[in-house]
C-alpha positions as CSV (number, residue, x, y, z in Angstrom):
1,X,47.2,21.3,-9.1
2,X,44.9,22.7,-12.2
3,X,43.6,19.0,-11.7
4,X,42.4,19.7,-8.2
5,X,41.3,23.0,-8.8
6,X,39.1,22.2,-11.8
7,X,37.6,19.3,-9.2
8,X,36.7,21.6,-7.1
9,X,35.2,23.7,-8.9
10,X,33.0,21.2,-10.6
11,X,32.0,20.3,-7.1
12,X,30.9,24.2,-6.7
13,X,28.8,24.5,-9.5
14,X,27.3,21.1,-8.6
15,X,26.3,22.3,-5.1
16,X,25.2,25.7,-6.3
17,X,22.6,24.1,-9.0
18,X,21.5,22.1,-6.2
19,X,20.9,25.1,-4.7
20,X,19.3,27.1,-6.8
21,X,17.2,23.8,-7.9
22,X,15.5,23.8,-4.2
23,X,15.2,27.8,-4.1
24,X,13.0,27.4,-7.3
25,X,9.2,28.6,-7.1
26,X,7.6,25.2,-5.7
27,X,5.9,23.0,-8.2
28,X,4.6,20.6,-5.0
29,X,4.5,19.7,-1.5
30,X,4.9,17.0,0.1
31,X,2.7,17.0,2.7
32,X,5.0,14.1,5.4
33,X,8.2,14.1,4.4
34,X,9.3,11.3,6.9
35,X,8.0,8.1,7.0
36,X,8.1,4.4,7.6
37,X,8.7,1.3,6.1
38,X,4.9,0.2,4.2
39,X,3.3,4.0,5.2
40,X,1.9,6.1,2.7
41,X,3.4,9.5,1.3
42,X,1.3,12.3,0.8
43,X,2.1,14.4,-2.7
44,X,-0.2,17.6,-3.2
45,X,0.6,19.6,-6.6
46,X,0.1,23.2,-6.6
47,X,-2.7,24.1,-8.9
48,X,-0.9,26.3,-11.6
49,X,1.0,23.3,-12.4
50,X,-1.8,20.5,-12.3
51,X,-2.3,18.8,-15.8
52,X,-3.4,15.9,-17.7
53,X,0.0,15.0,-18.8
54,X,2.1,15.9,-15.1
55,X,3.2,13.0,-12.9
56,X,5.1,12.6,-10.1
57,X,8.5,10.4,-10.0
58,X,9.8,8.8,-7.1
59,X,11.0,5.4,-6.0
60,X,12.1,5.1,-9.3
61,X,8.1,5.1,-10.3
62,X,5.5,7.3,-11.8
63,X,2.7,8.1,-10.2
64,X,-0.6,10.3,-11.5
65,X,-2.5,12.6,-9.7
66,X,-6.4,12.5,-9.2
67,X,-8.6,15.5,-10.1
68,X,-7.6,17.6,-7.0
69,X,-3.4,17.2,-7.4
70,X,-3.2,14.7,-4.8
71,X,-0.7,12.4,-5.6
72,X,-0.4,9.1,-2.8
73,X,2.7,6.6,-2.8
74,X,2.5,3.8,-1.5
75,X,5.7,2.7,0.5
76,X,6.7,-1.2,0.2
77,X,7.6,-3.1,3.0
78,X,11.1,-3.5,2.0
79,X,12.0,-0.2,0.4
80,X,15.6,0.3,2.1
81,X,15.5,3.1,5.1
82,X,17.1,6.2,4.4
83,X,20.6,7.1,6.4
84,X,22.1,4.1,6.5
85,X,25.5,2.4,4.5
86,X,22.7,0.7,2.1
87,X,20.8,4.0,1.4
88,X,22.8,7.2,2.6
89,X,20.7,9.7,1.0
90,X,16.8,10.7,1.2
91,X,14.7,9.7,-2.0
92,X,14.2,12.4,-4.4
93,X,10.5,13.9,-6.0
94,X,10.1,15.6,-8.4
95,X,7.8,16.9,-11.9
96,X,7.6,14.8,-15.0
97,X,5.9,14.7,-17.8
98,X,3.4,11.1,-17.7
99,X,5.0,8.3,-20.0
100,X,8.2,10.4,-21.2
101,X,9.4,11.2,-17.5
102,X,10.9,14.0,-18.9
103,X,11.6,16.8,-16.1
104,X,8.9,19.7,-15.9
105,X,10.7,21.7,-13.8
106,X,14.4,22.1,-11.9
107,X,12.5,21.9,-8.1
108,X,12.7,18.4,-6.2
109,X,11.9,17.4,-2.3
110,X,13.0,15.0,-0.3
111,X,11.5,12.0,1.3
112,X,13.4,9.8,4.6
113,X,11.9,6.3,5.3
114,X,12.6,5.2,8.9
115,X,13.2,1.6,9.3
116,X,10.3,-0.2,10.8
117,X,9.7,-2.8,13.3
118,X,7.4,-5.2,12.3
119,X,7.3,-7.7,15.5
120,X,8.4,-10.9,16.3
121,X,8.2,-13.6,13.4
122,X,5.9,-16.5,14.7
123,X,5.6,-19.9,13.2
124,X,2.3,-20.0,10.7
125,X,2.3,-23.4,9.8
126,X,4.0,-25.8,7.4
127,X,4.1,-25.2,3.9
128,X,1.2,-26.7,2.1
129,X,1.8,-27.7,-1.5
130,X,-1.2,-27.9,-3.8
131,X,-2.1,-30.7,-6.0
132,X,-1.7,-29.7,-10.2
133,X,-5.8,-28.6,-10.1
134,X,-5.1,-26.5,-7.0
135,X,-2.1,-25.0,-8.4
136,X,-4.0,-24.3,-11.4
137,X,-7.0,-23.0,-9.9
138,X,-4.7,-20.3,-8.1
139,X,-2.9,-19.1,-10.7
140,X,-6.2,-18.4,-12.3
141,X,-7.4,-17.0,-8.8
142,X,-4.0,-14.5,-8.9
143,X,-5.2,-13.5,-12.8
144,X,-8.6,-12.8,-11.3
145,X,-6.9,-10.5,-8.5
146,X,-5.1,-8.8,-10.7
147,X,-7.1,-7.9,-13.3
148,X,-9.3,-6.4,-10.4
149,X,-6.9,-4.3,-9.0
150,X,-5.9,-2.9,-12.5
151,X,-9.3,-1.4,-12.8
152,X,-8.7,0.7,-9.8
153,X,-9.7,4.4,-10.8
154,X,-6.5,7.1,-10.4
155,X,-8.3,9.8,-11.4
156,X,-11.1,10.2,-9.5
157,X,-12.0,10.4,-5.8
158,X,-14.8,8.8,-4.6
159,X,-13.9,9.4,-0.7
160,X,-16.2,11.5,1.4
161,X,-14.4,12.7,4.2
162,X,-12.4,10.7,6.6
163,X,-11.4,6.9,6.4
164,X,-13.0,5.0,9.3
165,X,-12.0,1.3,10.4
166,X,-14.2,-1.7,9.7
167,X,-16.0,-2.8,12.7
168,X,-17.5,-0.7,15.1
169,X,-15.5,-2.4,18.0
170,X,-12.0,-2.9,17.2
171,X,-9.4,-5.6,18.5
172,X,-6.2,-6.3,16.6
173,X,-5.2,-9.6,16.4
174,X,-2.2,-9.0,14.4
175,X,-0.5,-6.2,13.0
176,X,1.1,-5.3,9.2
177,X,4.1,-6.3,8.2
178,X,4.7,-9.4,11.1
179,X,6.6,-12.0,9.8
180,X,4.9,-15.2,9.3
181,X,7.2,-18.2,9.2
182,X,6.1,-21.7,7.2
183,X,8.4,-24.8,7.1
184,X,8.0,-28.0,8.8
185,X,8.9,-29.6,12.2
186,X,12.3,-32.1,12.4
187,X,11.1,-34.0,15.1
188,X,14.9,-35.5,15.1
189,X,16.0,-32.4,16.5
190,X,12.9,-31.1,17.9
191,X,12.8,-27.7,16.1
192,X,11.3,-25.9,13.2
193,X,12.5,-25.9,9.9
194,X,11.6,-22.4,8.1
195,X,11.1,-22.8,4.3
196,X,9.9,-19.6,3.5
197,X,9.1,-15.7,5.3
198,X,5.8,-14.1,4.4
199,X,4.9,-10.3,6.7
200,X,1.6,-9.9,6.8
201,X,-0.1,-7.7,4.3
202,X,-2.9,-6.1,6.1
203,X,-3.6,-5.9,9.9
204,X,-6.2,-8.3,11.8
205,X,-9.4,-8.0,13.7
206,X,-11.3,-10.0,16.1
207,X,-14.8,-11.1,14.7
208,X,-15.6,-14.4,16.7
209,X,-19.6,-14.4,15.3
210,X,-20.3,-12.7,12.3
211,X,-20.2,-9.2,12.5
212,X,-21.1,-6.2,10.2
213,X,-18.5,-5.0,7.9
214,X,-18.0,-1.0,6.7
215,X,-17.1,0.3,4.2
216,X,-14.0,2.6,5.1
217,X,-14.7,5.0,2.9
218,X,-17.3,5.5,-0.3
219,X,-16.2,4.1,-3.2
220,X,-17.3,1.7,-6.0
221,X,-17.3,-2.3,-5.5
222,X,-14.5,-3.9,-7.5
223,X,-15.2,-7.2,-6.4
224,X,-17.3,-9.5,-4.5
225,X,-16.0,-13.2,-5.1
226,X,-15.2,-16.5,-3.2
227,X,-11.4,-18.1,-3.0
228,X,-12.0,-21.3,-1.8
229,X,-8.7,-22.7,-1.8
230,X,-7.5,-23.3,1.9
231,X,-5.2,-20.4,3.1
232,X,-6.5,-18.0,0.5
233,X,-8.7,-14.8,1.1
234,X,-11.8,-17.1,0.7
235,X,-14.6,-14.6,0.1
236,X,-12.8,-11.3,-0.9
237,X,-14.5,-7.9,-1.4
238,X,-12.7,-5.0,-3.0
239,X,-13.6,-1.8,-2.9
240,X,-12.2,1.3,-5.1
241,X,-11.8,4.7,-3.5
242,X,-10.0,6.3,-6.4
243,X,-7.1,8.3,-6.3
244,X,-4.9,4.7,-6.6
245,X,-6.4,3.4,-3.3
246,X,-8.4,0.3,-3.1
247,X,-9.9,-1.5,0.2
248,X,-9.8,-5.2,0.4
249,X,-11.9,-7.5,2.9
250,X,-10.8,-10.8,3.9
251,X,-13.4,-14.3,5.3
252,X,-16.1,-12.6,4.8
253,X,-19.3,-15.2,5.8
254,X,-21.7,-13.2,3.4
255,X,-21.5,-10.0,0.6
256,X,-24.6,-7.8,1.2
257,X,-23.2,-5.4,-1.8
258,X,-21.8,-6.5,-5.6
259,X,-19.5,-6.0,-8.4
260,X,-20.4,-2.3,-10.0
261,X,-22.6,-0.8,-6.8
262,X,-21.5,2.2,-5.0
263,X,-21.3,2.1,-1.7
264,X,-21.2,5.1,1.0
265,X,-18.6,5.4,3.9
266,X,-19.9,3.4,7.1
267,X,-22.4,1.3,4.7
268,X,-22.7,-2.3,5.4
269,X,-21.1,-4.0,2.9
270,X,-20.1,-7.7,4.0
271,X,-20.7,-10.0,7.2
272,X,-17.3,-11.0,8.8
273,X,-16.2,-15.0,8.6
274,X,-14.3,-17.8,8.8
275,X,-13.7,-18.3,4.9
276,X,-12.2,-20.4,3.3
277,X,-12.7,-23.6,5.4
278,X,-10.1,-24.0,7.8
279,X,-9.6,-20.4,8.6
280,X,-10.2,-18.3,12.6
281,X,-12.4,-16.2,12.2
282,X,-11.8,-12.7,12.0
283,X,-11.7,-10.0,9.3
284,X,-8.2,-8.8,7.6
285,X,-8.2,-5.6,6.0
286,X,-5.8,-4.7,3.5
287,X,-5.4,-0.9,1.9
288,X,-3.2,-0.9,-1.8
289,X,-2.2,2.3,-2.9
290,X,-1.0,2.2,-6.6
291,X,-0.4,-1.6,-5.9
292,X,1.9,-1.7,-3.3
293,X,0.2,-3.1,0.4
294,X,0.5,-0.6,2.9
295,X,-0.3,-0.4,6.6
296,X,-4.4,0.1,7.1
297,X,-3.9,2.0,10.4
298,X,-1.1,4.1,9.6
299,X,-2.8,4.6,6.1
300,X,-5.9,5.7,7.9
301,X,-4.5,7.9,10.2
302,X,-2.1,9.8,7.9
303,X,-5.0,10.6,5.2
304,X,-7.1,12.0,8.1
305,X,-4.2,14.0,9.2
306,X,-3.2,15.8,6.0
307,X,-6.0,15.6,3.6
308,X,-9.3,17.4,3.8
């Protein structure tokens, strides 16, 4: 009996700092609490408690703030939805110090990630297997990549205003996150053998002729720099919009900017393809936010909702 009682009591006080926990002063505000799989969440920390060394934790990450106490997480694809036998519970944020993770305060919000659906898979093709120079010459394309996208400014903003979308007429072709199958075809019993699931990391526009590319937002030019291996990005332009988030352009036919220029929201900055050889032409867009792919039109659409 004294065992049951002391149970519940521990269960008391455990609910009742929980309590007291969400009734403190807020630290932060999260600006869309419920989202989906590959969206973005919006993190905005009140001013008497921005600082160089205060980070945000969630997902089991750190994530720093740019000059204005905006912190944006990026949600991955496969992060498990919220409210179901895998994942019961919402996913906690909260104040910590950078580097230590040490707790600044006792005040945490919630986050729910809905499940997603993400389309049909469709075939994509068999899986093509690169010579030993091929192989070699992507794994030093990946380094390339990379060491890119670890330049990517989380301090600063370089945005002016809204995010807009690429082309001035737009025509998806595919969406985020569809599942694109590769294996080969058993013509013994007439059916397709799947060897490995990709989803598709950014979303798809028709570009039949070469058309003029935006900039989404300003920014500074990461990268301008032809992938020639067949079923890469081909010629690739990356732009940095601070704040974690970087813009990447897919088959481009021609780079009207460069490595190091700043570029304004709307500028021209590329010519849409059909690069690397082989490839339909169209343009893909991708949007990373503190590495992780997210949905461009989702992306776009929540920053213009509930940022300034």
């Amino acid at each position: 009996m004294r065992k049951y009682i002391w149970l519940v009591a521990v269960v008391i006080v455990c609910l009742s700092f929980a309590s007291i926990a969400r009734a403190q002063t807020k630290s932060f505000e999260i600006l869309n609490q419920s989202v989906q799989q590959g969206d973005v969440v919006i993190v905005r920390i009140l001013p008497q408690w921005q600082g160089p060394m205060v980070c945000i934790s969630a997902f089991d990450k750190q994530y720093v703030p740019n000059k204005y106490g905006y912190v944006f997480i990026g949600i991955n694809i496969n992060t498990k939805p919220t409210g179901t036998q895998k994942r019961p519970d919402k996913y906690q944020v909260y104040l910590v110090e950078c580097g230590r993770g040490v707790r600044l305060d006792r005040y945490y919000d919630e986050t729910e990630v809905l499940k997603k659906d993400f389309g049909t898979p469709w075939y994509a093709g068999s899986v093509k297997i690169s010579n030993k120079a091929g192989q070699e010459r992507r794994v030093k394309d990946i380094a390339i990549m990379h060491a890119v996208y670890d330049l990517m400014n989380k301090y600063e903003n370089y945005t002016s205003g809204h995010f807009i979308l690429p082309l001035n007429n737009i025509e998806t072709t595919d969406t985020f996150g569809t599942p694109r199958l590769y294996g080969r075809y058993d013509r013994k019993n007439k059916k397709i053998i799947v060897g490995k699931e990709v989803p598709h990391g950014g979303v798809d526009f028709r570009a039949k002729t070469p058309l003029p590319v935006m900039a989404i937002n300003s920014g500074k030019v990461l990268l301008a720099h032809n992938f020639p291996l067949s079923g890469t990005e081909g010629n690739l332009l990356v732009i940095d919009h601070g704040s974690g988030i970087i813009s990447l352009y897919l088959h481009l036919s021609k780079f009207m900017v460069k490595a190091g220029d700043v570029v304004n929201k709307g500028q021209i900055v590329a010519l849409s393809g059909a690069t690397p050889r082989g490839t339909p032409p169209h343009l893909h867009l991708m949007i990373k936010v503190h590495g992780t792919n997210v949905d461009p039109i989702s992306f776009i659409n929540n920053l213009n909702r509930y940022v300034d």
